[in-house]
C-alpha positions as CSV (number, residue, x, y, z in Angstrom):
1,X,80.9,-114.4,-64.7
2,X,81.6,-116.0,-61.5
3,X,78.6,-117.8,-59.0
4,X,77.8,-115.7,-56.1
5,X,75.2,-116.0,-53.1
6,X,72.7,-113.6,-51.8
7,X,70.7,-114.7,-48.5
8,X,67.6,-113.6,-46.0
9,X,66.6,-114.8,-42.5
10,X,64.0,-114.8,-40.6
11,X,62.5,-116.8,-37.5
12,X,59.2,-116.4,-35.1
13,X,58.2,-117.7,-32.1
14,X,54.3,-118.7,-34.1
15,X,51.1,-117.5,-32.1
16,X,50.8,-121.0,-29.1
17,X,55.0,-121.6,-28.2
18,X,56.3,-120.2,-25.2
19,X,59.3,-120.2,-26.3
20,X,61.6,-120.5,-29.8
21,X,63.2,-123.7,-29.9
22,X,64.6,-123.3,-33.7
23,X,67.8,-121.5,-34.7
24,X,69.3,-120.4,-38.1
25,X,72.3,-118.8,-39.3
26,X,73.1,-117.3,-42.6
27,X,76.7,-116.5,-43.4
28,X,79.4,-115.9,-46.0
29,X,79.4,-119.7,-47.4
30,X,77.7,-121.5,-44.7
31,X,73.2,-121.3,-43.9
32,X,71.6,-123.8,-41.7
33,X,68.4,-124.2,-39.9
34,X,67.8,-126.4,-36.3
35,X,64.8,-127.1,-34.7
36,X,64.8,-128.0,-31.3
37,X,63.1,-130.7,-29.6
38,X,62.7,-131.3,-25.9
39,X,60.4,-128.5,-24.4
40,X,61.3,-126.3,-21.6
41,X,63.8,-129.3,-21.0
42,X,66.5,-127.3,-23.5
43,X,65.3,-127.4,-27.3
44,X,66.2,-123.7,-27.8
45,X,69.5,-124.7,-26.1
46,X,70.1,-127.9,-28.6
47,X,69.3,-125.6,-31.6
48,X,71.6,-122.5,-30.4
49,X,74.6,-125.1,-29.8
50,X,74.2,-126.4,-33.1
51,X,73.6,-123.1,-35.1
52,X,76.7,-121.5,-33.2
53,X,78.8,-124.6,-32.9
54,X,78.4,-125.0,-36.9
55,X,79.1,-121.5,-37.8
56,X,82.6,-121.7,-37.0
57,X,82.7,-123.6,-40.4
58,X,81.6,-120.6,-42.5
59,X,84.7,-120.1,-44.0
60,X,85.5,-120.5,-48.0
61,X,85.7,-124.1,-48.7
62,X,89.2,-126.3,-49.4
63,X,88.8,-128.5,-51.7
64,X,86.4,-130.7,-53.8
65,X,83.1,-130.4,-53.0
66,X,83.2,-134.1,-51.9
67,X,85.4,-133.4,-49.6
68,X,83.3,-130.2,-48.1
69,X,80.4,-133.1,-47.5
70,X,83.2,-135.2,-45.4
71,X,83.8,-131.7,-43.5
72,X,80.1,-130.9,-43.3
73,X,79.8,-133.9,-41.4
74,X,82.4,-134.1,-39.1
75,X,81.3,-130.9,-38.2
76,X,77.8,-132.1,-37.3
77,X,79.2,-135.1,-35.4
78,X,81.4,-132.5,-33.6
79,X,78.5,-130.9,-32.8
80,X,76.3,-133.5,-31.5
81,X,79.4,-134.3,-29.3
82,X,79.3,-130.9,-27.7
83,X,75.0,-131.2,-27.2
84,X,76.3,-134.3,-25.2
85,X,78.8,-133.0,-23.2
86,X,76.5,-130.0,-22.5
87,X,73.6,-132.5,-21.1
88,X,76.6,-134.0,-19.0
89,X,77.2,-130.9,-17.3
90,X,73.8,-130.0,-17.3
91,X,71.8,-133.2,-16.4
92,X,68.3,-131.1,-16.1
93,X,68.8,-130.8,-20.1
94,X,68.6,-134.4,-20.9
95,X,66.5,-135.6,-23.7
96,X,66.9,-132.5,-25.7
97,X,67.9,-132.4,-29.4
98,X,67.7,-130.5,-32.6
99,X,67.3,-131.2,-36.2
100,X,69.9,-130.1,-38.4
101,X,69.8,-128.9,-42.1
102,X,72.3,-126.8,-43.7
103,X,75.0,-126.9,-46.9
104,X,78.4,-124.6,-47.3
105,X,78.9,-123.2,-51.2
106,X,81.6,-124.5,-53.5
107,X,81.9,-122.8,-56.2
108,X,78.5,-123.5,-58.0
109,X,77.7,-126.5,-55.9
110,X,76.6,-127.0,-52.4
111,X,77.4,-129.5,-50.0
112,X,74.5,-130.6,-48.0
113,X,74.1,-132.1,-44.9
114,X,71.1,-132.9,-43.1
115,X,69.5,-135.0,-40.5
116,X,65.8,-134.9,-38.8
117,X,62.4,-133.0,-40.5
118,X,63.6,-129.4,-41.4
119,X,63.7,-129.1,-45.2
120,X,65.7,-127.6,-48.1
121,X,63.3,-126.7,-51.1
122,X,65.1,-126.1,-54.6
123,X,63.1,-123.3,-56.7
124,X,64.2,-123.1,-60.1
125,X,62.4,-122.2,-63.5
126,X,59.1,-121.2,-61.1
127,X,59.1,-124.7,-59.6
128,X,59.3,-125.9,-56.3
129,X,61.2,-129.1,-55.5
130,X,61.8,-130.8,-52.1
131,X,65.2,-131.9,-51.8
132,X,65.9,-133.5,-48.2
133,X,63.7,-136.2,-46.7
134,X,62.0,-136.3,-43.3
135,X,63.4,-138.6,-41.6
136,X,60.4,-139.4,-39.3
137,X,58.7,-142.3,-38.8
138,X,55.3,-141.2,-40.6
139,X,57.7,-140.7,-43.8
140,X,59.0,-143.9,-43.0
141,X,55.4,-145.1,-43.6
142,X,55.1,-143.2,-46.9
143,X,57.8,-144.5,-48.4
144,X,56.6,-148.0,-47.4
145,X,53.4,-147.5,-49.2
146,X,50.9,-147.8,-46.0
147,X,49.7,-144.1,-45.9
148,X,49.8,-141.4,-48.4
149,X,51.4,-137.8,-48.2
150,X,48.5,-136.3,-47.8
151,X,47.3,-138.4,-44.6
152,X,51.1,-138.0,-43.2
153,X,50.4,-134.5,-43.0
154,X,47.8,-134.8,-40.7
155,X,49.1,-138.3,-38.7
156,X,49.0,-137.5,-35.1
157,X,52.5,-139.4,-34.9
158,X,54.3,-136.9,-37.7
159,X,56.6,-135.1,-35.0
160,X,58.2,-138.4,-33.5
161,X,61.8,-138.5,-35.3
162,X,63.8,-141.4,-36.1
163,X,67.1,-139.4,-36.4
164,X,68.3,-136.3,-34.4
165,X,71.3,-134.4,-32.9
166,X,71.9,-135.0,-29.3
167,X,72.1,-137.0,-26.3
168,X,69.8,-139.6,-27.7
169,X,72.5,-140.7,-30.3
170,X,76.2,-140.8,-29.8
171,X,76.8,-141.7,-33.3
172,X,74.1,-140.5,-35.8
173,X,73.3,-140.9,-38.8
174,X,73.6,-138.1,-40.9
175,X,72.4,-137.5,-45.0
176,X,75.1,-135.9,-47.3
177,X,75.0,-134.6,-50.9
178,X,76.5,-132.7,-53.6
179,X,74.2,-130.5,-55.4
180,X,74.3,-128.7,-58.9
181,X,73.1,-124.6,-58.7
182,X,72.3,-122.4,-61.5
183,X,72.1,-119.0,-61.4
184,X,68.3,-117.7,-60.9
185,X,68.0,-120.8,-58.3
186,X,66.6,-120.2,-54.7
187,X,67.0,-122.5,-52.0
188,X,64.9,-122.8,-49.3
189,X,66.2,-123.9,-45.8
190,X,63.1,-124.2,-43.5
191,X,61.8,-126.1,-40.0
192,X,58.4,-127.5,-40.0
193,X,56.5,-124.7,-38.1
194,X,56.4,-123.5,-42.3
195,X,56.6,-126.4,-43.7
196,X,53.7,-128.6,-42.0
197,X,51.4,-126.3,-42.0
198,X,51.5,-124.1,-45.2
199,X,51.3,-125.8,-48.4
200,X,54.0,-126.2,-51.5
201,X,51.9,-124.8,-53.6
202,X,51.6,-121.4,-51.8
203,X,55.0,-121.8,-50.6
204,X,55.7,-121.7,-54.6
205,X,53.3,-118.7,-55.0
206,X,55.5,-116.8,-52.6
207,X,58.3,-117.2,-53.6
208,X,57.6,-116.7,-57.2
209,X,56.0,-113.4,-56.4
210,X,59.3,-111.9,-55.0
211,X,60.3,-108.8,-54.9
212,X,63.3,-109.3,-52.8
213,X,64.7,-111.8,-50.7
214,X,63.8,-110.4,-47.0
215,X,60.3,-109.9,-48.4
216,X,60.1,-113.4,-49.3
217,X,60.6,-114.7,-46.1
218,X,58.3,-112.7,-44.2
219,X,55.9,-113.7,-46.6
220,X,56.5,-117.1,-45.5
221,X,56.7,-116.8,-42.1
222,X,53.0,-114.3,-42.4
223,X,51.6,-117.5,-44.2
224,X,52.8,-119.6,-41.0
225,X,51.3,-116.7,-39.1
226,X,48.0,-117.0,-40.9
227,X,47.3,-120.7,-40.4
228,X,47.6,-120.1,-36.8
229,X,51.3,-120.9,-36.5
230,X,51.2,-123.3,-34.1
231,X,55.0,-124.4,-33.8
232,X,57.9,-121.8,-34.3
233,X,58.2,-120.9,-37.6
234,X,62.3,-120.3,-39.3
235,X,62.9,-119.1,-43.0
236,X,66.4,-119.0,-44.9
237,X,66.0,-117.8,-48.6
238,X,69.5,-118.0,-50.5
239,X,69.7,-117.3,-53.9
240,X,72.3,-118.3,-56.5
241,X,73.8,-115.3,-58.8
242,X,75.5,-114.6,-61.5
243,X,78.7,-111.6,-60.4
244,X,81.0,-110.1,-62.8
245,X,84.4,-110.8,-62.8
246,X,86.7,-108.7,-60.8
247,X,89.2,-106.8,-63.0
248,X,92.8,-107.6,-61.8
249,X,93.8,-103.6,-62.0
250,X,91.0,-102.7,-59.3
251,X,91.9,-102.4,-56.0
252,X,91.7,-105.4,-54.1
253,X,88.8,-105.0,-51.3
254,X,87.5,-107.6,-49.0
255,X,83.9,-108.5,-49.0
256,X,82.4,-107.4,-45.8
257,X,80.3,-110.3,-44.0
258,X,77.0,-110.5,-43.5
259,X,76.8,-113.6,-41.0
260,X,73.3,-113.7,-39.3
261,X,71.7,-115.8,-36.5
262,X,67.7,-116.1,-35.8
263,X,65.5,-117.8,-33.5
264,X,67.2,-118.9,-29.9
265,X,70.6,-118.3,-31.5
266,X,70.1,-114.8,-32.4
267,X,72.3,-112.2,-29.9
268,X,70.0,-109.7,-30.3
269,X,66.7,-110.1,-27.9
270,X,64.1,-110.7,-30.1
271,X,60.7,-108.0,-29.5
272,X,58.2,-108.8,-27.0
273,X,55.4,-110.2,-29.2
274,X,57.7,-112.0,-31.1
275,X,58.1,-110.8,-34.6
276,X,61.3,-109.8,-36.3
277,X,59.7,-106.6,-37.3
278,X,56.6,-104.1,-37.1
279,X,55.9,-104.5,-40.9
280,X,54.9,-108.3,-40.1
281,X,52.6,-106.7,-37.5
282,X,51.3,-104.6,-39.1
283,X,50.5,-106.6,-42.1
284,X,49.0,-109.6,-39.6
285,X,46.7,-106.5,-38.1
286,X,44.7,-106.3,-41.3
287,X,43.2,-110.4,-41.6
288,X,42.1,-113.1,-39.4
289,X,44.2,-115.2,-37.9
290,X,43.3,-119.3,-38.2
291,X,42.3,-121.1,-34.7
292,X,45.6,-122.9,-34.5
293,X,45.7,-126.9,-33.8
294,X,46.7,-128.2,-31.1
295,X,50.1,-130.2,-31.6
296,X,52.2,-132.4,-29.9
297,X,56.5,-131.5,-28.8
298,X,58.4,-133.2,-31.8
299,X,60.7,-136.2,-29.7
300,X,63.2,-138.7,-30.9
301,X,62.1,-142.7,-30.4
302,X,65.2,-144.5,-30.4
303,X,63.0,-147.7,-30.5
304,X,62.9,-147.8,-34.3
305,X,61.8,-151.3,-35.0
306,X,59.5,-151.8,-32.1
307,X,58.4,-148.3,-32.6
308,X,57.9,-148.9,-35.9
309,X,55.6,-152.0,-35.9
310,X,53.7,-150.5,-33.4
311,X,52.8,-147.5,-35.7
312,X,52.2,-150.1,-38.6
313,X,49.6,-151.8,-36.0
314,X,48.2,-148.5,-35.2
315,X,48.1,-147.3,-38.6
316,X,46.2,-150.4,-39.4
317,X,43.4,-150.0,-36.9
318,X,42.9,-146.1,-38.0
319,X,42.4,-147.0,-41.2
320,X,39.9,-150.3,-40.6
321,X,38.4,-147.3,-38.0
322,X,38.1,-144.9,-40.9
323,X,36.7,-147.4,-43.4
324,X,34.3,-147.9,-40.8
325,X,33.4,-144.8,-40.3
326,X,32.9,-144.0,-44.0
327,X,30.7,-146.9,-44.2
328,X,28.7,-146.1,-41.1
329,X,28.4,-142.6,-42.4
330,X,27.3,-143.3,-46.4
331,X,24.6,-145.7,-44.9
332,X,23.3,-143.3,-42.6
333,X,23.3,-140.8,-45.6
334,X,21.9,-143.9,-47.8
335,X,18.9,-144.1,-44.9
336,X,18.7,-140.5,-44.7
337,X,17.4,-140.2,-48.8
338,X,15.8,-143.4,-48.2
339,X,13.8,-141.2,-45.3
340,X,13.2,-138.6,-46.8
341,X,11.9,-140.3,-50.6
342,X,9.7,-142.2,-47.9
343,X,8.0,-139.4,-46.4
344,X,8.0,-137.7,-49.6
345,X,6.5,-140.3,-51.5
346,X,3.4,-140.7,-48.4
347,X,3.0,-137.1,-48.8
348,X,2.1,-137.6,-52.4
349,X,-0.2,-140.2,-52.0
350,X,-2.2,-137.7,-50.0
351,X,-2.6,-135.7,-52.7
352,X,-5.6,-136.3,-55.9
353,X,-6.4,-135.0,-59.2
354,X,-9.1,-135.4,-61.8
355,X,-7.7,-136.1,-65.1
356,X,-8.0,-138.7,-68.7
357,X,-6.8,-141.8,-69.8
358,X,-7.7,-140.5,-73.4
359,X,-11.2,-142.3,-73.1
360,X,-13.0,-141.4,-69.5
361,X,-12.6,-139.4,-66.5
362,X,-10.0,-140.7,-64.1
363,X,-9.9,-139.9,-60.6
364,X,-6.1,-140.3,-59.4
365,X,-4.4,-141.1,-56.3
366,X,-0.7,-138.9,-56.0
367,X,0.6,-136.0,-58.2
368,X,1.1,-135.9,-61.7
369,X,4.7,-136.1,-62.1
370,X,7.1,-139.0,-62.2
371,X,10.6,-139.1,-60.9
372,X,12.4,-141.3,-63.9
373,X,10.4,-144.0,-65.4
374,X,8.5,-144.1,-61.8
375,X,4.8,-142.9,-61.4
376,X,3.6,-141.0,-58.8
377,X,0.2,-141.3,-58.9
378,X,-2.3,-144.2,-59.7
379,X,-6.0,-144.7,-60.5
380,X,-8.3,-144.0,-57.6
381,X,-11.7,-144.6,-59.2
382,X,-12.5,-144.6,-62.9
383,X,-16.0,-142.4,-63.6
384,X,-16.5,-144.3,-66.7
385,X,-17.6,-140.7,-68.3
386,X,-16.1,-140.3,-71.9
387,X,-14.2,-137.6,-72.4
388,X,-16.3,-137.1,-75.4
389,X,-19.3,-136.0,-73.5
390,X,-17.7,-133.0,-72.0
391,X,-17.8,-129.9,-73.5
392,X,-14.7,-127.8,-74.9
393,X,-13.3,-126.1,-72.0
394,X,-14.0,-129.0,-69.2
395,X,-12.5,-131.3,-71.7
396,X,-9.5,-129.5,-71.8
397,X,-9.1,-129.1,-68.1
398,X,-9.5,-132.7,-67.4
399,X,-6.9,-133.1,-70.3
400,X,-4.6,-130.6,-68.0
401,X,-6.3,-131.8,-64.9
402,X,-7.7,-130.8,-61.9
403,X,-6.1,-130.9,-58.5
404,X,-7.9,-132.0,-55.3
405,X,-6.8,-132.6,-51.5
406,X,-9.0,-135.5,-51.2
407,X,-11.7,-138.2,-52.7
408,X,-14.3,-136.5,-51.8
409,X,-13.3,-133.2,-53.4
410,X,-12.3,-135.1,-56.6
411,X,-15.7,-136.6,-56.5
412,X,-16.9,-133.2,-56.5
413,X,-15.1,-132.0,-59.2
414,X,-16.8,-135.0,-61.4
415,X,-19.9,-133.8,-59.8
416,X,-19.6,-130.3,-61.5
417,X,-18.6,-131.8,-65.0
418,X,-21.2,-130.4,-67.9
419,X,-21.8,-134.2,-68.8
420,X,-24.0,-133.7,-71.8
421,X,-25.8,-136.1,-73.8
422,X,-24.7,-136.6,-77.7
């Protein structure tokens, strides 16, 4: 058996952006995602460049897969040369950029390269693993400890990227790595229009739940979809498999090549609403679509350690804000019982009842039951009648007691007592 690769794409525009600014392709040995950054200014231009510019490396692989990383990156520094040069000739394109994530198959390795916030998820044995990381300045925080994940996901600051492709950088910085695939694996090339806004877990759930590879991925990009989708949303699924040998005496044929673009770099005009095709319509048609957020343009700082403290700093003073805030808020909650037991308790005190000590008629001030070990009613007036002199049935009412909405009509009730004389 020999290691073989079956892939799907799939990109959207999302429900607020104007425009797509991300681009992925999906070829014979090659699959990469780019998000754009930069607005109107060019990020679907920066993304195309890159997607097209990188394809021309989707060829079978020479040599180690070592080696393929050196090429992978080359390639990506190529690239960023030629988003320069295209800025230079076009000057109302400067500040734009893209993210880059992609690897080329050796064998039954892969040779990643990768640089910005789109991701590469590993699923294997029904688990979801992130492989790449962000390489943002909220991430940055993570790792140092001052936030958690689960605040970076909502940090107003978590599209401002330390690392991109384009004219920001002549010479970035780029991540390689040589990974291990088995057969059964799927890998999972994304931008963060899926990613930041749709869990792992349910990203897991989907993926799990396959029934093919396309199907997956519009699953994905619907989840987007249903959150709102707020940013453009790009999906490549590739999965590793297992292909029998080819006998020498069959006739040789060539594999036919099933190289795929999406998003800005696709050929084909993508349809007017959007989607990639009516089935994700149709499916959207039949639930509610989230009130998306409001989000900021992803952008490159190139200020990193200035930056940097300065998001410390801030970070600092949302957190001694939000401290404060849960303070503030559990003692106006902590005021609010205390409130409420007050009135409740007054209320109480309103109320009377004629009942026993075990000797004589009590008159009490409250209601008869106690909240814990504290009483809710006290002695009013003590009628210094024995319970003794009552007959049967009175005596057992006092015993349950008698309610009464005032002194007076306690005094009343004592008034009617059978007291008789032993």
């Amino acid at each position: 058996m020999t290691i073989a690769y079956e892939s799907a794409i799939g990109s959207h525009v999302g429900m607020v952006r104007s425009n797509n600014q991300d681009s992925a392709f999906a070829g014979d040995h090659l699959f990469l995602v780019a998000d754009g950054m930069g607005g109107h200014a060019g990020g679907d231009v920066a993304s195309a460049i890159a997607a097209k510019e990188m394809s021309e490396f989707d060829q079978p692989p020479l040599g180690s897969p070592e080696a393929s990383t050196n090429t992978l990156r080359t390639a990506v520094l190529e690239t960023n040369a030629k988003l320069r040069a295209t800025v230079q000739d076009r000057p109302e394109l400067a500040g734009m950029g893209t993210t880059f994530t992609g690897f080329l198959t050796v064998g039954s390795q892969l040779a990643l390269a990768h640089i910005g916030d789109s991701r590469l998820y590993l699923l294997r044995n029904n688990e979801l693993r992130q492989i790449t990381k962000d390489h943002t300045f909220v991430q940055r925080l993570v790792d140092s400890g001052k936030i958690t994940e689960e605040e970076a996901k909502t940090h107003p600051r978590r599209s401002v990227l330390m690392r991109v492709l384009g004219d920001v950088d002549s010479s970035p910085q780029v991540d390689t790595q040589v990974l291990d695939t088995l057969p059964g694996d799927v890998w999972l090339l994304c931008s963060d229009g899926l990613c930041g806004y749709v869990e792992d877990v349910d990203i897991e759930k989907i993926l799990r739940r396959r029934s093919s590879l396309q199907g997956a991925v519009d699953g994905l990009i619907d989840k987007s979809l249903s959150h709102g989708a707020p940013d453009n949303v790009t999906v490549v699924l590739v999965e590793t498999v297992e292909e029998p040998d080819r006998d020498p005496s069959d006739t040789l044929e060539f594999p036919k090549s099933n190289r795929r673009f999406a998003g800005s770099a696709a050929t084909a005009p993508a349809p007017r609403d959007g989607t990639t095709s009516t089935a994700r319509t149709r499916i959207l048609s039949r639930r509610p679509v989230r009130r998306p957020p409001v989000i900021a343009e992803s952008h490159f700082e190139p200020r990193v350690d200035e930056y940097l403290a300065e998001l410390i700093a801030e970070t600092k003073r949302r957190n001694r804000r939000r401290r404060l805030l849960w303070a503030l808020g559990g003692l106006c909650i902590l005021l609010g019982i205390a409130g409420v037991l007050t009135v409740g308790y007054q209320w109480t005190q309103t109320r009377y009842f004629v009942g026993t000590d075990g000797q004589t008629v009590i008159i009490y001030q409250g209601v008869q039951q106690n909240i814990g070990s504290i009483s809710l009613h006290s002695v009013a007036e003590d009628t210094e009648i024995p319970v003794s002199k009552l007959d049967g049935l009175e005596q057992r009412q006092v015993e349950r007691t008698l309610p009464a909405g005032s002194i007076e009509e306690a005094r009343e009730i004592v008034l009617r007592l059978g007291v008789h004389d032993e």
